[in-house]
C-alpha positions in Angstrom: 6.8 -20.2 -14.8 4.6 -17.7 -16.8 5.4 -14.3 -17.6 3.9 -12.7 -13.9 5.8 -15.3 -12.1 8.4 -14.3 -13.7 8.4 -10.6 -13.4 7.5 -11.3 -9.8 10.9 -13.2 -9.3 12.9 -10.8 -11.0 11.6 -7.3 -8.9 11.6 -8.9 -6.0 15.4 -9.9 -6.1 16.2 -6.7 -7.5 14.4 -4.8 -4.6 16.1 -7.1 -2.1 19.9 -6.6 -3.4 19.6 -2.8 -2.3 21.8 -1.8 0.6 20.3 -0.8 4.0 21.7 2.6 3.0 19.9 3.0 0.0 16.5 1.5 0.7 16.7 4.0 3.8 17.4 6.9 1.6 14.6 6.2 -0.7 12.4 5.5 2.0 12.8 9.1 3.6 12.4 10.6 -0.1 9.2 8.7 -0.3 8.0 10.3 2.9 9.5 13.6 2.5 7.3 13.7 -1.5 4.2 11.8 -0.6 3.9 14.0 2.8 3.4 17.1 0.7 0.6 15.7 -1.5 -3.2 17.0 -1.2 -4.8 13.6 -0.7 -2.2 12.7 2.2 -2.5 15.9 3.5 -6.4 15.6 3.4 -6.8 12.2 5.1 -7.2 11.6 8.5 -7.3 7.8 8.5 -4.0 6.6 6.7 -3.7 2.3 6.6 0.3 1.8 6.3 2.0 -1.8 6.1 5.2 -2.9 7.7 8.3 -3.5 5.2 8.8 -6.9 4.4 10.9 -8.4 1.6 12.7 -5.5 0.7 10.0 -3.0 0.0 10.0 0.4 1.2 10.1 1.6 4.9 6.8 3.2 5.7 7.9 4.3 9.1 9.2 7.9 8.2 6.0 8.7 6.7 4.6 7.1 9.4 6.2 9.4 12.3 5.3 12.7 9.9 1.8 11.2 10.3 1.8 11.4 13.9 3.2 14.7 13.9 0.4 16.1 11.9 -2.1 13.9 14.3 -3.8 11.6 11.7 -4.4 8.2 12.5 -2.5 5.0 11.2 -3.3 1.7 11.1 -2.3 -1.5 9.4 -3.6 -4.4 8.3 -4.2 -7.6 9.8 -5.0 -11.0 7.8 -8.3 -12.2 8.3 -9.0 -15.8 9.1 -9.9 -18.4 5.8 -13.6 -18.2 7.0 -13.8 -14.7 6.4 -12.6 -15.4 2.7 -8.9 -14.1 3.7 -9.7 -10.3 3.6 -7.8 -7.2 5.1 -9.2 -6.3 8.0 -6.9 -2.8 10.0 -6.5 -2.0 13.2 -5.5 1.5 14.7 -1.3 2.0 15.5 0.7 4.1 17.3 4.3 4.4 18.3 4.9 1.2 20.8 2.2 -0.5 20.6 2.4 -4.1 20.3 3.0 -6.6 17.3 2.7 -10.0 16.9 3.7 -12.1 13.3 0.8 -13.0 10.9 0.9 -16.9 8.8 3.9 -14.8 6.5 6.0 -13.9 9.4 4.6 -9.8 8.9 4.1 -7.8 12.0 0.5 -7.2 12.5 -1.2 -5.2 15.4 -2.2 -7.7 18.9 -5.8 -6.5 19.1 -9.2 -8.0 19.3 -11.2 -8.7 16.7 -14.1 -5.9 18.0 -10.8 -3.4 17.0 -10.5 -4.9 13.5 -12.0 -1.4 11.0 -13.2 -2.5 7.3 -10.8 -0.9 4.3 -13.7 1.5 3.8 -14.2 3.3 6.8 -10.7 4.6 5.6 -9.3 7.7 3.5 -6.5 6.3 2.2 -4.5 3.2 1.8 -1.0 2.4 0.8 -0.7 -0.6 -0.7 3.0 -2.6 -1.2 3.4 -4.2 -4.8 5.9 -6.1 -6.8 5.1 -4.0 -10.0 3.0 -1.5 -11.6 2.0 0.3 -14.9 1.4 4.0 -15.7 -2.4 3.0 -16.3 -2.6 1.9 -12.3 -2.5 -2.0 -12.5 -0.7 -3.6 -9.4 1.2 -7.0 -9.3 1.0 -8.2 -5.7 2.9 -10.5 -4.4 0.2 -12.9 -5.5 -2.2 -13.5 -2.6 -5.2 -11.3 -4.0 -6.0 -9.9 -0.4 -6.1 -6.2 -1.6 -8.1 -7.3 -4.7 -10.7 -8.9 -2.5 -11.1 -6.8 0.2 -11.4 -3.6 -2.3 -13.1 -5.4 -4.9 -16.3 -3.5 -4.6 -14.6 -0.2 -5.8 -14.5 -1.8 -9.4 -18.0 -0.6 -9.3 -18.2 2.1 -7.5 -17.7 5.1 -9.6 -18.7 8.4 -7.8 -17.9 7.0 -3.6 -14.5 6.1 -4.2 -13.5 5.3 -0.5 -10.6 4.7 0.1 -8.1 5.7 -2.0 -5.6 3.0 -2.9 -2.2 4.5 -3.8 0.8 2.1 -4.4 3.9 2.3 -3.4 7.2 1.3 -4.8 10.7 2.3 -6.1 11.0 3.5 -9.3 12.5 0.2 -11.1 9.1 -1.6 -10.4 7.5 0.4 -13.2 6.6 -1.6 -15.9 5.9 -0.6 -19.8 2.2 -3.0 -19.0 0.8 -5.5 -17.3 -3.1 -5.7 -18.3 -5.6 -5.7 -16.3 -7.3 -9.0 -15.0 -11.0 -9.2 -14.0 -10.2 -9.3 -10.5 -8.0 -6.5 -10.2 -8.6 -3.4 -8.5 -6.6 -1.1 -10.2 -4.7 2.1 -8.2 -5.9 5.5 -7.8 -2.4 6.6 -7.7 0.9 5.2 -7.4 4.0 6.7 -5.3 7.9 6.5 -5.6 10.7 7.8 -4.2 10.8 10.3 -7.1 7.2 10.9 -8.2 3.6 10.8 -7.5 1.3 9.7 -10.5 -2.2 10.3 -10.4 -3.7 7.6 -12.3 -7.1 7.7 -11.8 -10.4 10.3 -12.4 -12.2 12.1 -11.3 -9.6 13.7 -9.1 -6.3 15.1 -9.6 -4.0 15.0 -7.3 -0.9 17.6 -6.9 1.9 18.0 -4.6 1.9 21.5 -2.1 
């Protein structure tokens, strides 16, 4: 097992030893902190994801999006002939969800819904680990990589922007930065929000 395997194992069992309790406590924190920020404030279409494996709850930020009638979606695995990209799709409160090949909720649309990453403002993206410098450890599939990778050389239209999200533990002192990787513009915790990446800076209201 090599040293990303093994940081991978380790995170991941710590985020899933929290109590209901406290993961629901960090997740409102989370919303209450990242709702305030210009660039959430600012974007009008939001891509969210759907807990899985211990990670935090987007729904509270979620339900503060409605209120402030943005638009949400999530993503949706594309089939292997469309080289396993993120395709999204538009949700709102109700509406229906089936399971994706990992057992993730996913919205039950047609694939004329599906909206590429960069018709988007923002993303939030789900990690295993991250670095003050705005390198993500996934869980290991690469989809966010691939389906963002043409922001590695884009350096003026950055759209969108990728912002992780994660408790505070998942920090890590570094974790380099592969060829592949697409790194963060900003990264979000129950406790801060770090702007990682220029020309922007990014401030809570």
């Amino acid at each position: 097992m090599d040293l990303r395997q093994q940081l991978r194992k380790r995170l991941r069992e710590q985020r899933r030893s929290l109590s209901a309790h406290e993961r629901k406590r960090f997740s409102e924190q989370l919303a209450n902190s990242l709702a305030k920020t210009n660039l959430f404030r600012n974007s009008n279409h939001i891509a969210f994801y759907i807990a899985n494996d211990g990670e935090l709850d987007l729904l509270p930020l979620m339900q503060i999006a409605w209120r402030m009638k943005k638009r949400c979606y999530l993503p949706i695995l594309s089939p292997p002939f469309r080289r396993h990209l993120l395709y999204f799709a538009r949700y709102d409160d109700g509406d229906d969800l089936i399971p994706n090949q990992y057992g993730i909720p996913e919205p039950k649309v047609s694939p004329r819904q599906w909206l590429a990453g960069r018709r988007l403002n923002l993303v939030l993206t789900p990690l295993v680990a991250f670095d003050v410098n705005g390198n993500r450890l996934g869980m290991g599939g690469g989809y966010y990589d691939r389906t963002f990778a043409y922001l590695r050389n884009h350096h003026r239209w950055c759209r969108p922007r990728l912002v992780g999200v994660a408790y505070d533990f998942q920090q890590v002192d570094q974790l380099g930065n592969a060829s592949w990787d697409v790194p963060l513009s900003a990264i979000a915790t129950p406790s801060r929000f770090l702007s990682v990446r220029k020309p922007f800076v990014l401030s809570s209201a």
